[in-house]
C-alpha positions as CSV (number, residue, x, y, z in Angstrom):
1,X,-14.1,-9.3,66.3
2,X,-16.6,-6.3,66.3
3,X,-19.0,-5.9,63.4
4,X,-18.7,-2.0,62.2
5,X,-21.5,0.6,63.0
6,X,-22.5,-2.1,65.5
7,X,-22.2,-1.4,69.5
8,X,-20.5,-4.2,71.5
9,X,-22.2,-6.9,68.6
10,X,-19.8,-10.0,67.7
11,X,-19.4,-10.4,64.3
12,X,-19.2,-14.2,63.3
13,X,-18.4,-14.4,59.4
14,X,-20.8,-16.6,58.0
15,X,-18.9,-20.2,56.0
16,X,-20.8,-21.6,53.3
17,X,-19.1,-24.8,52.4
18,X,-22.1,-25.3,50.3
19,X,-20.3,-26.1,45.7
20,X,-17.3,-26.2,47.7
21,X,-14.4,-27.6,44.6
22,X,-17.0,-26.6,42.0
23,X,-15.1,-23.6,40.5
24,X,-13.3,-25.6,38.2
25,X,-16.1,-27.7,37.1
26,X,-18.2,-24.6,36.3
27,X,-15.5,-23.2,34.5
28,X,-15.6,-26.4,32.5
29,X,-19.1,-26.5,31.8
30,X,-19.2,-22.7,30.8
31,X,-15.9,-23.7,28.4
32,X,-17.6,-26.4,27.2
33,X,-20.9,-24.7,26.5
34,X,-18.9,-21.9,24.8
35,X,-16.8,-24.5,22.4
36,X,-20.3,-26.1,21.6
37,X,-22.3,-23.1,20.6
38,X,-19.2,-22.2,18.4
39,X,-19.1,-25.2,16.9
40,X,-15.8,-25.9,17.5
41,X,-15.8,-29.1,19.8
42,X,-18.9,-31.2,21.2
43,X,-17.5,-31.6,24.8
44,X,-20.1,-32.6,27.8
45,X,-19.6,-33.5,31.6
46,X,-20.5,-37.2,32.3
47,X,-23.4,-38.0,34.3
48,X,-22.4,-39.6,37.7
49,X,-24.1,-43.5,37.3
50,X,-26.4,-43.2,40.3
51,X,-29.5,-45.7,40.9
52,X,-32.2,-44.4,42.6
53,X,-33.6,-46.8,45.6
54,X,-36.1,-44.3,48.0
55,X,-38.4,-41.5,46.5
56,X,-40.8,-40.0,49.0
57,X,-43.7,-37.3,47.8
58,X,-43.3,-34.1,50.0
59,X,-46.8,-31.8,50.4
60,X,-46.3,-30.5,47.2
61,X,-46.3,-33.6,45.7
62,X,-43.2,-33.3,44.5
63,X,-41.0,-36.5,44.3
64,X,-37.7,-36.0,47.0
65,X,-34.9,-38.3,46.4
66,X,-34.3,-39.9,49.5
67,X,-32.1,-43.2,48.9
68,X,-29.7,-43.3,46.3
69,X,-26.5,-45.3,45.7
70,X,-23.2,-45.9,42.9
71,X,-23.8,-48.3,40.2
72,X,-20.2,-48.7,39.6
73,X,-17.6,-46.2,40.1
74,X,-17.5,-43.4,37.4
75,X,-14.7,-43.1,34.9
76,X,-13.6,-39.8,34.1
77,X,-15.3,-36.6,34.4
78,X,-15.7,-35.1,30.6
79,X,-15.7,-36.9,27.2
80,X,-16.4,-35.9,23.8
81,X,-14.9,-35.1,20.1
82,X,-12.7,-32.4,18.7
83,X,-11.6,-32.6,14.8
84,X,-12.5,-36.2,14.9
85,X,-10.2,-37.1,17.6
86,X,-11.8,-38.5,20.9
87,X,-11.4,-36.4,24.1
88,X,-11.5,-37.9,27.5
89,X,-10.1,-36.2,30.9
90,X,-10.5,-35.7,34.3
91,X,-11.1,-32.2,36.2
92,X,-9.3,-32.0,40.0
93,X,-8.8,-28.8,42.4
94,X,-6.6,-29.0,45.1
95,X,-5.6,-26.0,47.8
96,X,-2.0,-27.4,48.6
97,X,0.7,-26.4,46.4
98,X,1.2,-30.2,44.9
99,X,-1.6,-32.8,43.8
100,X,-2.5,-35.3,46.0
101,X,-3.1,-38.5,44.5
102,X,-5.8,-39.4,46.5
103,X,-7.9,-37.1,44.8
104,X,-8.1,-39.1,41.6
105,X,-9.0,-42.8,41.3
106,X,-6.8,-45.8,40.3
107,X,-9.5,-46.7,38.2
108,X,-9.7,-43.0,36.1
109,X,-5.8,-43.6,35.6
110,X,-6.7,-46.3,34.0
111,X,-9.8,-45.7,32.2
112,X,-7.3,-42.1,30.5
113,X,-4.7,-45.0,29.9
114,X,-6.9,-47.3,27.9
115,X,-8.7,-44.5,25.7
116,X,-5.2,-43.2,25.3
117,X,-4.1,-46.4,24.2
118,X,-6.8,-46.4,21.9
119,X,-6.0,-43.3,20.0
120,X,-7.8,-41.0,22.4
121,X,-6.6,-37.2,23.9
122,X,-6.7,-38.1,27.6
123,X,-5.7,-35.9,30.2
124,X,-6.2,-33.8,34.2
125,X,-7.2,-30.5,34.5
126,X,-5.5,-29.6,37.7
127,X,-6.4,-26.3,39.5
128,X,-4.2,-24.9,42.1
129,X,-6.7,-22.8,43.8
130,X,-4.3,-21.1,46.1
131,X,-2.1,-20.0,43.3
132,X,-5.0,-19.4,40.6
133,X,-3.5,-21.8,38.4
134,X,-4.8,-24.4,36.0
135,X,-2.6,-27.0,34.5
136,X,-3.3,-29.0,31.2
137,X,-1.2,-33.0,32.2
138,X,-1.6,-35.3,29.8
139,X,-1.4,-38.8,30.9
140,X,1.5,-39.9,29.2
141,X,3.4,-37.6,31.7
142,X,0.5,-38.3,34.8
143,X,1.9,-41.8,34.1
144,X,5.8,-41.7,33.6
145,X,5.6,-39.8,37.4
146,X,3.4,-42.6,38.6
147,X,6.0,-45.2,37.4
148,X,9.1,-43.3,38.6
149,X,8.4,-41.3,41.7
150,X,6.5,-43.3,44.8
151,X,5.3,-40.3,46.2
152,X,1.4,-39.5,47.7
153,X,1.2,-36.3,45.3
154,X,2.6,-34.6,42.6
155,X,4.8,-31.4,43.4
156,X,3.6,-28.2,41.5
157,X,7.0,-28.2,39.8
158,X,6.4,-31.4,37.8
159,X,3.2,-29.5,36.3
160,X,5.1,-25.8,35.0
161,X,8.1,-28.6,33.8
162,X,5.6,-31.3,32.1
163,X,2.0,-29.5,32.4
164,X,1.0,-26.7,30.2
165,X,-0.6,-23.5,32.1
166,X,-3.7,-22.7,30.8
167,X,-4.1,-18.8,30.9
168,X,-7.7,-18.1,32.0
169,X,-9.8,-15.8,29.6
170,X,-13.1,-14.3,29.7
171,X,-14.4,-16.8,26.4
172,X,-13.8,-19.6,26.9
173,X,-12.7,-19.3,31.0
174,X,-10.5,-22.6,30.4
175,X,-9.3,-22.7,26.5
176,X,-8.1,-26.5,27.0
177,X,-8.9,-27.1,23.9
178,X,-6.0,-24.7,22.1
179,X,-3.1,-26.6,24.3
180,X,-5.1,-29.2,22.2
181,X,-4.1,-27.6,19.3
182,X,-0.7,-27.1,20.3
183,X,0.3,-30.4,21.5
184,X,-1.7,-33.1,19.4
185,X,-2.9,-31.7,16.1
186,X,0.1,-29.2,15.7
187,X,0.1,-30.5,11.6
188,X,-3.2,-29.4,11.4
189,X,-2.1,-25.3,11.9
190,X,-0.5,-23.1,9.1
């Protein structure tokens, strides 16, 4: 391809894979911060359990990470409260038009299954980046398709039939927290 305004130059576009997936996950955080400062949930991203094994000093004596390694696998990627009620879920992006379940851990089913079990909200926030969609699942439905469909991913259909869309907005970008409202604490509105 020629660049414009440019005799006989190639132009060769320039990929940044650098926050690759992080869309969602700064939409999130920027929800999250918004609900906080409004006082209307206390909702934080969980630290990934890292230990630390090499440090070096670089000229400026500043301390470089250089080694570093999983403590045990992480559960889920937010927790927090909302009108007393425990909130725990986990935040995925996909490209395809369905949800592969390799992108989410047998061991985050499980942890959403156990604080559900225990009177927590626990859900995925699933991003369909090539459609510009965001789907609310809880895990009640997450886990009637894993026990009745032994597929590798979950078609885009199952979420508009069993997800809720979640409309983006300027403030909050990702307003989980009124399919919240709608779905769990519905005796709680006028």
């Amino acid at each position: 391809m020629k660049y414009p305004g440019k005799a006989n130059a190639i132009y060769k576009p320039v990929i940044n894979y650098k926050n690759r997936g992080m869309t969602l996950e700064d939409d999130l955080n920027s929800t999250n911060e918004f609900y906080r400062e409004e006082n209307r949930a206390i909702i934080y991203k969980k630290p990934t359990p890292i230990t630390i094994s090499k440090v070096e000093f670089n000229s400026n004596h500043e301390k470089v990470i250089k080694e570093a390694y999983f403590r045990v696998p992480s559960t889920t990627d937010y927790n927090g409260i909302y009108k007393g009620k425990y909130i725990d879920f986990e935040a995925k992006e996909t490209k395809l038009i369905k949800f592969p379940l390799i992108n989410i851990h047998a061991h985050q089913i499980e942890h959403l299954r156990k604080v559900y079990e225990h009177g927590a909200i626990a859900f995925l926030i699933v991003r369909f980046t090539s459609l510009n969609e965001t789907y609310f699942l809880d895990i009640k439905d997450l886990i009637y398709y894993l026990n009745n469909f032994k597929k590798s991913f979950i078609p885009h259909d199952f979420f508009i039939t069993n997800g809720h869309l979640i409309k983006e907005k300027y403030n909050p970008r990702v307003d989980y927290i009124s399919i919240i409202d709608d779905i769990y604490l519905k005796e709680n509105k006028l």
